[in-house]
C-alpha positions in Angstrom: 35.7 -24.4 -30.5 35.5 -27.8 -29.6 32.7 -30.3 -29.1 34.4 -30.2 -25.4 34.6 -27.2 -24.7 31.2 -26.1 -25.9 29.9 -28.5 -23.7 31.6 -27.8 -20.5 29.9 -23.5 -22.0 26.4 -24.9 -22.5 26.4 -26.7 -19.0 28.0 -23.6 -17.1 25.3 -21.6 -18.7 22.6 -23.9 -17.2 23.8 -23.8 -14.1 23.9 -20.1 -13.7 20.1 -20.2 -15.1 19.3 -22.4 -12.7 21.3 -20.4 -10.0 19.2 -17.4 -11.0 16.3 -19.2 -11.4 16.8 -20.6 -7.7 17.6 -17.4 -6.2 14.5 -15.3 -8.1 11.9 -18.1 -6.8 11.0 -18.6 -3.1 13.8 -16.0 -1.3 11.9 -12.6 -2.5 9.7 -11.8 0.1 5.9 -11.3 -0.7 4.3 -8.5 -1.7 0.9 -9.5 -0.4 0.2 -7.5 3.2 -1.8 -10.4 4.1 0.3 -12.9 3.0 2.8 -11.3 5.1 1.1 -9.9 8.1 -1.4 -12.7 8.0 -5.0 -12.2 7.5 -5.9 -10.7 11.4 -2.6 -9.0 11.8 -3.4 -7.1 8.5 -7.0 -6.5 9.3 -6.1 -3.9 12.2 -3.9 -2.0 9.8 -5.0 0.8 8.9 -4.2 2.5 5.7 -4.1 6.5 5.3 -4.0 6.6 2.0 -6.5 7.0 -0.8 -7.0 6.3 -4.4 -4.9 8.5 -6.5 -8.3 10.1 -7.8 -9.8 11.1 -5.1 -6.6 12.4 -3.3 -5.3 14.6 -5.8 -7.7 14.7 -8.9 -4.9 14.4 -11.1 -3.3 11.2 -12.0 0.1 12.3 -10.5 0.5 12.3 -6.9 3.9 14.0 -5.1 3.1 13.2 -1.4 1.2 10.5 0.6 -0.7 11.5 3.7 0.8 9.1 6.4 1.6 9.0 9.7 4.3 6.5 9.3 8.0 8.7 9.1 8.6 7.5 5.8 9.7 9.5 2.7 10.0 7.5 -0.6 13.2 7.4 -3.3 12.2 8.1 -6.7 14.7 7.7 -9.7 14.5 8.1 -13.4 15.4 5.7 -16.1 19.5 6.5 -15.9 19.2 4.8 -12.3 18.8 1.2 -14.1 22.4 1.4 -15.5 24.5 3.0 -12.2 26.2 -0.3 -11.0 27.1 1.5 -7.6 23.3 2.3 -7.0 22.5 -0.7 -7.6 25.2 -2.3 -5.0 23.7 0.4 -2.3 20.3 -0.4 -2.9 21.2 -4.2 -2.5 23.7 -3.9 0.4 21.3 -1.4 2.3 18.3 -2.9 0.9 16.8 0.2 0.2 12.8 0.4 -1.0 13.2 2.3 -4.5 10.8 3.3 -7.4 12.3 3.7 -10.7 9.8 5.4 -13.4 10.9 4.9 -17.2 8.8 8.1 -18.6 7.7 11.4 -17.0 4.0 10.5 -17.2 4.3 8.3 -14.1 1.7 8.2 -11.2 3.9 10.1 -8.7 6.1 13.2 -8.8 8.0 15.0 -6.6 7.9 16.9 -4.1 11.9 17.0 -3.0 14.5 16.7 -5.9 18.0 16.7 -5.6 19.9 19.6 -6.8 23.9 20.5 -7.1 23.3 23.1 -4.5 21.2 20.6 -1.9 17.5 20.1 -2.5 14.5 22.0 -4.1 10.9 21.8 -2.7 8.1 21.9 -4.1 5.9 23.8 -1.4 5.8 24.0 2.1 7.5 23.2 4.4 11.2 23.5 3.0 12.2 20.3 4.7 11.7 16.2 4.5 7.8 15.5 5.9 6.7 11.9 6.3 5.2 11.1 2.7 7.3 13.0 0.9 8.3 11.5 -2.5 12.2 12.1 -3.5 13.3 12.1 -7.2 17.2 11.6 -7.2 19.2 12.8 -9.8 22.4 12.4 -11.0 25.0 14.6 -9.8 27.3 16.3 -12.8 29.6 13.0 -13.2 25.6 11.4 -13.5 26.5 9.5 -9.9 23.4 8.4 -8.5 25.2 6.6 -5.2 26.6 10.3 -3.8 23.0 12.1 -4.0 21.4 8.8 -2.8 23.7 9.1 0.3 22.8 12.8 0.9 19.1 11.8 0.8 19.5 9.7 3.5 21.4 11.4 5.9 19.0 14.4 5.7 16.2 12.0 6.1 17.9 10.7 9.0 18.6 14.2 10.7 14.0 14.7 10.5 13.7 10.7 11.9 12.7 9.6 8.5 13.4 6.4 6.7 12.6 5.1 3.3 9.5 3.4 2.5 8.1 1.0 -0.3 6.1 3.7 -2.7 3.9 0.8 -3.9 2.9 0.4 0.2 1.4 3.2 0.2 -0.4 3.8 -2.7 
């Protein structure tokens, strides 16, 4: 290669750093409440939740009492590699949880199945709190199933929510 060429590679290399860089500081929103509420708009909210501990003596948790009509999108480690999840999840900016091993601190209460979903009690429908592991479908297509969670959480007026919110 030449001395050229590598050049005009190194410098388009820095640039996209820097572009990432750039776009990874300041345009994320926080994750502070009270950064983003501000500090007397956050003290009037009022949070249903409780420790894990106390709610469910277990470590795992696979609902969060709320009043808020949330339910909450759960995927395993196979979600990190779908490209067309990931362009959903950015176009529709969908609040998702992705858990790398089984001995996470939430399970579920809805999976998806082939046939529609499986619950894990009662009732047999979407409830606000309800957490939603998504699996792949038989091509392992995480975008299709995705799509059916939401329009069944759509038919009970229920949107997703941030996981980490809640807990």
């Amino acid at each position: 290669m030449r001395r050229g060429a590598r050049s005009a590679v190194r410098a388009a290399r820095a640039v996209a750093l820097a572009s990432a860089a750039l776009l990874l500081t300041g345009c994320a929103q926080s994750v502070d409440p009270i950064e983003r509420l501000g500090k007397k708009a956050a003290q009037s909210v009022r949070h249903t939740a409780r420790p894990l501990s106390v709610r469910t003596g277990t470590r795992g948790v696979d609902h969060v009492p709320t009043t808020d009509r949330v339910v909450f999108l759960t995927y395993g480690e196979e979600a990190v590699r779908d490209r067309s999840l990931a362009t959903l999840v950015r176009e529709l900016r969908l609040p998702v949880t992705v858990f790398p091993h089984t001995d996470a601190p939430a399970h579920w209460r809805v999976r998806t199945t082939r046939h529609g979903f499986t619950y894990r009690g009662t009732p047999e429908h979407l409830t606000p709190g309800d957490i939603i592991r998504v699996t792949p479908d038989r091509r392992g297509n995480l975008t299709e199933r995705t799509a059916q969670v939401l329009k069944e959480a759509r038919n009970w007026g229920l949107t997703p929510g941030k996981l980490t919110d809640y807990l």
